[in-house]
C-alpha positions as CSV (number, residue, x, y, z in Angstrom):
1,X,1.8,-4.0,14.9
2,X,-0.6,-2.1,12.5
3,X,-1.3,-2.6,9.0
4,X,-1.6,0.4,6.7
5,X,-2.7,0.9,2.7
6,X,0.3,1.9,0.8
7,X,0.7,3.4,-2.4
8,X,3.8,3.9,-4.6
9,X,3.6,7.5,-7.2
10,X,5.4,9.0,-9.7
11,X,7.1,6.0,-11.5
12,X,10.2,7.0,-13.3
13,X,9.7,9.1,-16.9
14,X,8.4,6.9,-19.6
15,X,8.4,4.1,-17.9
16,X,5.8,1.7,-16.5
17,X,6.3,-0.9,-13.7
18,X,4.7,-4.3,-14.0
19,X,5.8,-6.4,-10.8
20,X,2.6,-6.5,-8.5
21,X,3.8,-3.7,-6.0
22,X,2.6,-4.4,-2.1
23,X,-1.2,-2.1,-1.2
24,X,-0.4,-2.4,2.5
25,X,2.8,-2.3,5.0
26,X,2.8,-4.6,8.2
27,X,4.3,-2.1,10.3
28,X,5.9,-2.5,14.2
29,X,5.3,0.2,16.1
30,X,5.9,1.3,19.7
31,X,3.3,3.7,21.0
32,X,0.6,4.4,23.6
33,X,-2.5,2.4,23.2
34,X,-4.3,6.0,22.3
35,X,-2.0,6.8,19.8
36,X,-2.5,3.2,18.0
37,X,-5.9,3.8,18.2
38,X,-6.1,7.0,16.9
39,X,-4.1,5.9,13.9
40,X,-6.0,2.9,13.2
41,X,-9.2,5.6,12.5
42,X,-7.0,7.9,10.5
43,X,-5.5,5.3,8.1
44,X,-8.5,3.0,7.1
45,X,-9.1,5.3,4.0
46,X,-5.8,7.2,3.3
47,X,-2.8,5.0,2.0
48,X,0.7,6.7,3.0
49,X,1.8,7.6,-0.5
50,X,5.6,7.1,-1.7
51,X,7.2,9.2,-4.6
52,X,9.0,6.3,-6.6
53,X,11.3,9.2,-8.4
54,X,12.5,10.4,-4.4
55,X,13.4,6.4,-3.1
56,X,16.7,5.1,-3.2
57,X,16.2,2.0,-5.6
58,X,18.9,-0.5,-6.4
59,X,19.8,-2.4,-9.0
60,X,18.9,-6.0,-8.7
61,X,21.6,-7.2,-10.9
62,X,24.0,-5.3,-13.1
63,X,23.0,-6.9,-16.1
64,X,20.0,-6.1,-16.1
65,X,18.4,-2.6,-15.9
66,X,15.0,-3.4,-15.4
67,X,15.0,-5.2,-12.1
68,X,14.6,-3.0,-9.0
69,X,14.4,-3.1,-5.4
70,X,14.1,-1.3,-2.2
71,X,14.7,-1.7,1.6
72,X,12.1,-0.8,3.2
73,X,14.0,0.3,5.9
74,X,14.5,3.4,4.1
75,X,11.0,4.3,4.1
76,X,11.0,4.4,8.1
77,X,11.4,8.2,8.7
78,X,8.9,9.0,5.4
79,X,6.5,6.5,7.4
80,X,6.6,7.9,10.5
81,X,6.2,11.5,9.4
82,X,2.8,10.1,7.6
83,X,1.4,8.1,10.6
84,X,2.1,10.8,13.8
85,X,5.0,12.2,15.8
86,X,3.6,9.8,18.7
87,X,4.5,6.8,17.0
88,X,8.1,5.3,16.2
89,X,8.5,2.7,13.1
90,X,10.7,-0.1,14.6
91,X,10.5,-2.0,11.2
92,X,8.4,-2.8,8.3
93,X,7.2,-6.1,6.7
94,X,7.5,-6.8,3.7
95,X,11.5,-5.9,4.6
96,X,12.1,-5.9,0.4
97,X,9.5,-4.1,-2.6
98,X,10.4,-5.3,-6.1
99,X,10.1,-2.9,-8.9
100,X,10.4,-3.9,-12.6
101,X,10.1,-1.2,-15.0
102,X,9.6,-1.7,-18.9
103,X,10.0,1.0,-21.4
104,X,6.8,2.5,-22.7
105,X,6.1,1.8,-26.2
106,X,3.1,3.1,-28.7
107,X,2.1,1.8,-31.5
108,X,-1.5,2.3,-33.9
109,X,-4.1,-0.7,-34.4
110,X,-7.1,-0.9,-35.9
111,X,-10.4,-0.8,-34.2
112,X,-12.8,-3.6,-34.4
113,X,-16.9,-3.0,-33.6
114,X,-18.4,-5.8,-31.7
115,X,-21.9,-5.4,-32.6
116,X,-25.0,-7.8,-33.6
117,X,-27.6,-5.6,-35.2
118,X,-30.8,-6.8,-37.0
119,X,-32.7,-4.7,-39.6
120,X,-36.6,-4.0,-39.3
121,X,-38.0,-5.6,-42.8
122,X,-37.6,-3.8,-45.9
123,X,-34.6,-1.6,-44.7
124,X,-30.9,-2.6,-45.8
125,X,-27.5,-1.0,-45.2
126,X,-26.7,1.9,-47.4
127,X,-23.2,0.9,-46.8
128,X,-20.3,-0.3,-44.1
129,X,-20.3,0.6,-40.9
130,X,-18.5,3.5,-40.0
131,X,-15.8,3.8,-37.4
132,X,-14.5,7.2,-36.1
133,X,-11.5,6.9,-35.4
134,X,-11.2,4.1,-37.1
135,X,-7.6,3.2,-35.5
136,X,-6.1,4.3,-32.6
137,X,-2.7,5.0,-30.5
138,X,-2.1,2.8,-27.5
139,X,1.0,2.9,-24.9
140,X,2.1,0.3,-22.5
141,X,4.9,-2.1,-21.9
142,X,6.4,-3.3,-25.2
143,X,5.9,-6.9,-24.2
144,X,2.1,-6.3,-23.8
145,X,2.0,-4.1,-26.7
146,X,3.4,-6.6,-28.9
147,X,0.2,-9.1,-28.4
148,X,-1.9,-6.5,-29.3
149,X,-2.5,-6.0,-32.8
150,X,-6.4,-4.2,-33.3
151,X,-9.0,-3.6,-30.6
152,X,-12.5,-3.9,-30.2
153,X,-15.5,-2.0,-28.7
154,X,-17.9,-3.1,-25.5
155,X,-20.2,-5.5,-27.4
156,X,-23.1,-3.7,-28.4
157,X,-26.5,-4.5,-29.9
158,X,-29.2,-3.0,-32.3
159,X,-32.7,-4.6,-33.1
160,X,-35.0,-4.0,-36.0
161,X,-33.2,-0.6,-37.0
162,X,-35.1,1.5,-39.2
163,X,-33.2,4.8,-39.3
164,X,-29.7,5.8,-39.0
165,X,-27.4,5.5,-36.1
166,X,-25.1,7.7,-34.7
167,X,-23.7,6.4,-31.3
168,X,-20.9,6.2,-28.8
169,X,-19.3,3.1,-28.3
170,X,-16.8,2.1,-25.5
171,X,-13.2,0.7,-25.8
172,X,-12.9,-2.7,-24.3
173,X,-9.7,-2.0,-22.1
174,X,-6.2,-3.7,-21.3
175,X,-4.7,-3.6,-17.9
176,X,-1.4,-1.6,-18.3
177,X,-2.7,0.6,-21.4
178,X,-3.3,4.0,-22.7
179,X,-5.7,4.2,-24.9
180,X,-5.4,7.9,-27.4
181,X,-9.4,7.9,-26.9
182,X,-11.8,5.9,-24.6
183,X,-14.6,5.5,-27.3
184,X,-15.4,5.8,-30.8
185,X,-18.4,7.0,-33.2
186,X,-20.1,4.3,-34.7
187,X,-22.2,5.2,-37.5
188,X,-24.9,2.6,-39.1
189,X,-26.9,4.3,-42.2
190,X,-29.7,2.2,-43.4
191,X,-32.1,2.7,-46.1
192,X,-35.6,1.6,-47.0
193,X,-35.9,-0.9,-49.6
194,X,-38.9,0.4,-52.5
């Protein structure tokens, strides 16, 4: 028996899965006790990879088109042409992989600037802060999507400003989520009180 890191690519089109998918096979093997060896070098960094659009997934129930699964018996010959012609795949653990896909979905929200900033004495703000973009477009599962109604920026901080600011700020990030840009342009303009 080896283990190997596994990866599954290419989800289908507009689509996104979100069941926790395996990251390595238990797989039983007969082969030399060289061949094992050199395998167990060759696969501690690269994962065998699986093209999701090429496997032969089935429907979990006929109701409902979201639930997927696959035998992984079907990935035996794929796996063995991955691992080397010495070795032959008896069977692989887990024996089922779960897939459920959700549609992708966008929508626009506001962004939000987490930010504590102090002004050095005599200066004010000449006005708001200044966001660019100040909303963006973000895809993922409509489920997820639908909790999500603005985001905010890394929190960020500025002490006794005396001059204006013109700075990058980072996205905080959701698991499952395109964002249409990683950061923003935060602009603070301050002014010197007479």
């Amino acid at each position: 028996t080896i283990y190997v890191p596994v990866s599954f690519i290419n989800m289908p089109k507009e689509k996104v899965n979100v069941s926790k998918l395996p990251d390595k096979f238990e797989i039983n093997i007969n082969a030399s006790g060289f061949s094992i060896l050199k395998h167990k070098f060759k696969t501690k960094l690269i994962p065998i990879k699986y093209n999701t659009n090429s496997l032969i997934l089935r429907q979990l129930n006929k109701t409902d088109s979201s639930r997927y699964f696959l035998l992984t018996s079907n990935l035996i010959k794929h796996t063995e042409n991955q691992l080397s012609q010495d070795i032959d795949v008896k069977f692989i653990k887990p024996d089922t992989v779960f897939f459920q896909f959700t549609q992708i979905s966008s929508k626009k929200v506001p962004i939000f600037i987490d930010a504590l900033i102090s002004l050095k004495k005599q200066y004010m703000l000449m006005s708001d802060l200044v966001l660019t973009p100040d909303s963006i477009t973000i895809k993922g599962p409509e489920a997820i999507l639908d909790t999500i109604n603005f985001v905010v920026t890394v929190p960020i901080e500025f002490n006794e400003i005396d001059q204006t600011i013109n700075q990058s700020v980072e996205i905080l990030k959701y698991e499952n989520i395109l964002y249409s840009t990683d950061t923003i342009n935060l602009k603070i303009l301050v002014e010197e009180i007479t």
